[in-house]
Each structure stands twice: as C-alpha cells, then as structure tokens.
C-alpha positions in Angstrom: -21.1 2.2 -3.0 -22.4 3.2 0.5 -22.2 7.0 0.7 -21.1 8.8 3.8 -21.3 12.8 5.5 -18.5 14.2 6.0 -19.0 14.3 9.4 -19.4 10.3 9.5 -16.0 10.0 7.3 -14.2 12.6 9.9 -15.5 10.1 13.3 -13.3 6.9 10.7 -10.3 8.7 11.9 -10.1 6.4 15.1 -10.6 3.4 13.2 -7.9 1.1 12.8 -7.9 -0.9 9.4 -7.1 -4.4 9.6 -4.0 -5.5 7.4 -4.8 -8.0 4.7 -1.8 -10.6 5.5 -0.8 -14.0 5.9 2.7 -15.3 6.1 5.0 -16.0 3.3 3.2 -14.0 0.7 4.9 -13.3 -2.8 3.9 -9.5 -2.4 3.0 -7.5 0.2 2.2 -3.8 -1.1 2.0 -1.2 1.8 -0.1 2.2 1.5 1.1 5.3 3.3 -2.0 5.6 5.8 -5.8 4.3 5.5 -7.7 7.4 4.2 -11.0 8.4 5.5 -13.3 6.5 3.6 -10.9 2.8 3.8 -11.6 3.6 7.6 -14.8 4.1 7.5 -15.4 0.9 5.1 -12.5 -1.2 6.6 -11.5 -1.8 3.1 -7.8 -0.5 1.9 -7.8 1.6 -0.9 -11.7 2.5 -1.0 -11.8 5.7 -2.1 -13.1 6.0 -5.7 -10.4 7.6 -7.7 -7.6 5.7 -6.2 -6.3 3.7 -8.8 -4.4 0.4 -6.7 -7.4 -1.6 -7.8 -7.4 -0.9 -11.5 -3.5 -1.6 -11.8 -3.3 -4.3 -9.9 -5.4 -5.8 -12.7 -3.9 -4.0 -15.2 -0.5 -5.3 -14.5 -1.9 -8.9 -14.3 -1.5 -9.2 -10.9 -5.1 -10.3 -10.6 -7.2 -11.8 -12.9 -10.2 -9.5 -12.4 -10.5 -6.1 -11.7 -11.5 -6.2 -7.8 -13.3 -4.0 -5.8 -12.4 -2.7 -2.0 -14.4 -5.0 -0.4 -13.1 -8.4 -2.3 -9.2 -7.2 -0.7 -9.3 -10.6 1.2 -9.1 -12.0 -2.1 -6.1 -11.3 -2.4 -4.2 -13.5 -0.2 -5.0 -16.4 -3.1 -3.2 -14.5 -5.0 -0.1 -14.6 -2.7 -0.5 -10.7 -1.8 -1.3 -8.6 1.0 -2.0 -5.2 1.9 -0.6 -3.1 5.0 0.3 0.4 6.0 3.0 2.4 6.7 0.9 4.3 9.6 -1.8 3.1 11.0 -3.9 6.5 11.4 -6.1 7.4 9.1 -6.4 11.3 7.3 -7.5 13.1 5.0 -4.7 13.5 3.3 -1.1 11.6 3.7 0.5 15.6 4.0 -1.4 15.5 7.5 1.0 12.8 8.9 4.5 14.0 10.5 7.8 12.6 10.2 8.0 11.0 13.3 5.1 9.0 12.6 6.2 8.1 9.2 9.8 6.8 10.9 7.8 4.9 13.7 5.4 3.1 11.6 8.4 2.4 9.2 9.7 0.3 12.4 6.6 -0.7 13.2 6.7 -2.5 10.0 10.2 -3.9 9.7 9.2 -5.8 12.9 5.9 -7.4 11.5 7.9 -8.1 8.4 10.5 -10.4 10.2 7.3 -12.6 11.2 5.4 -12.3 8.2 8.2 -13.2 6.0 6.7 -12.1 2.5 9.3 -12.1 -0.9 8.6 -8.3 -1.4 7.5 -5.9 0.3 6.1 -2.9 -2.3 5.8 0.1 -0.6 3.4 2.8 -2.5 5.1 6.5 -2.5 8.6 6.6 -2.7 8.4 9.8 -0.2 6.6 7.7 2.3 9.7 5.2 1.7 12.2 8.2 2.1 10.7 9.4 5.1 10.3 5.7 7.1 13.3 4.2 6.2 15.5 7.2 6.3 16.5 6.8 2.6 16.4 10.2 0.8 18.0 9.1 -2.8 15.4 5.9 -3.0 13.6 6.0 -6.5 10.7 4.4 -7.6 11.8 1.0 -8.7 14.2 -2.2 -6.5 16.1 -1.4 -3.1 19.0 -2.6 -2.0 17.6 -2.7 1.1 16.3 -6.2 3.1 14.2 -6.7 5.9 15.7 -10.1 6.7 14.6 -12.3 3.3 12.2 -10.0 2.4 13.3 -7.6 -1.1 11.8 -3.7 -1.5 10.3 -2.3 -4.4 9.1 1.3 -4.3 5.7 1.7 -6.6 4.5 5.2 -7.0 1.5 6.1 -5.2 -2.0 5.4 -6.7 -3.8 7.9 -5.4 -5.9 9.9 -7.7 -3.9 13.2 -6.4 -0.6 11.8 -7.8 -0.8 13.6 -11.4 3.0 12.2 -12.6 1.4 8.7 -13.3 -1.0 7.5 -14.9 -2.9 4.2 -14.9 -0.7 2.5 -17.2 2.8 3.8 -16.2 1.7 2.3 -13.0 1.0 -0.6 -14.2 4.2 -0.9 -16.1 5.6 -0.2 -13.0 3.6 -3.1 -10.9 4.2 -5.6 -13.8 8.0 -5.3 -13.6 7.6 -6.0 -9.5 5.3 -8.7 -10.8 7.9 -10.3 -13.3 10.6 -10.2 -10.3 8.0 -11.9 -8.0 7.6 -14.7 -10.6 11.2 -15.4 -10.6 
C-alpha cells in the first residue's frame, strides 16, 4: 500500500473521486464522503480499517475479498459505488447539513438515470440527514427514487464501534438476498 504525509493526504481534499457505476445495476452502495486517503488513491473505501471490503465478501456479495484498487470489479458483479457528498474529509462530522441535503438531491437525480434496483446507503445518519428522514433505521425504506428500492447499511468505517464485521455482514447479506429476488 502506497504510503502518504499527511500533508499530501490534506492537498486529496480537492480531489473529486470518480463513482464506480453503470446503469441498471442490482446494487448501488453509497458512502457518506470520499475520505482523505480514497481521494488521494481515487479508490472508494481505501483507508485500511474500513471494513466495506471485507463484508462485502463476507456477505457473499463477491467472491473474493477485493482490494481498493480492484472497485471497478465490481460492476461484473452488478454493483456500484457512489457518495453522498462529493468532498472529501477527514472525518464525515466535518461535513454540514446543507451539504449532506444537497448531495442527497444531487443523488436522487443521478439515480433516475442510472436506474439501479437498490440503492444502499452506508450510515443511517448520513440517510437521516439527506433525505430528511429522522426515524429511518438501519434496514428497507419505504422510500423510492423512481424504481429504485433503499436499504440503509450501517457505516463500515473502522470508527463505527456498534458493529462489527459480521453484524455487517448479516446486515449486507439480507440486502443481498432481497437483490436476488
């Protein structure tokens, strides 16, 4: 794994990250923002720690466990990867409200062309906060964008104590099973 200073991680900020997407995807999961080191790598979910990789294996989503930079793998597989805000931080505590509701329409607009079956959004505050929605729980919405279903997953980043690897992937297997059908 390339290694970066701090100060090379802080000049990622102005990076954009390029969504992993094509149309009519089974599953299209959606971080909160790109952190620091997926915009300095331009690979989503880079940061060693985070644990989207390892579940997505563990709930047999993929066959392998991937790394970062094997994301456009992925679209094989029928899934894709986006954000909720484009910016990347730090932290996902250093983005405001408003952003969080503007990317969330952001989003819903890419979505009507896109056209994936789900759309599983990682954080069920970042789902609160874009879509207005504060009694969402982890789990199937009853909210649609167009044809396009919403499951909340709870957030794989490594600072996220309230689930572990395998709760997650419990979680991830039952969006799996409803993708399936």
């Amino acid at each position: 794994m390339t290694r970066f200073t701090q100060a090379e991680l802080e000049a990622a900020r102005d990076r954009l990250v390029p969504d992993v997407v094509a149309d009519g995807l089974s599953v299209l999961f959606c971080g909160i923002n790109p952190g620091l080191m997926t915009a300095a790598t331009g690979h989503h979910f880079a940061r060693p720690g985070n644990r989207f990789w390892p579940v997505l294996h563990l709930s047999g989503f993929t066959p392998k466990l991937m790394k970062p930079a094997e994301q456009g793998e992925l679209l094989s597989y029928g899934l894709g990867i986006t954000n909720v805000v484009a910016r990347a931080s730090a932290r996902a505590d250093e983005l405001s409200a408003e952003e969080y509701r503007e990317g969330g329409q952001v989003l819903a607009s890419k979505l009507t062309g896109w056209k994936p079956r789900w759309l599983a959004v990682l954080g069920v505050t970042a789902y609160r906060t874009a879509f207005d929605d504060r009694r969402a729980q982890v789990g199937p919405q009853e909210r649609m964008f167009g044809d396009t279903r919403v499951w909340v997953l709870p957030n794989p980043s490594g600072l996220n104590a309230h689930w572990t690897a395998a709760t997650m992937a419990e979680e991830f297997g039952r969006l799996r099973e409803a993708a399936r059908g």
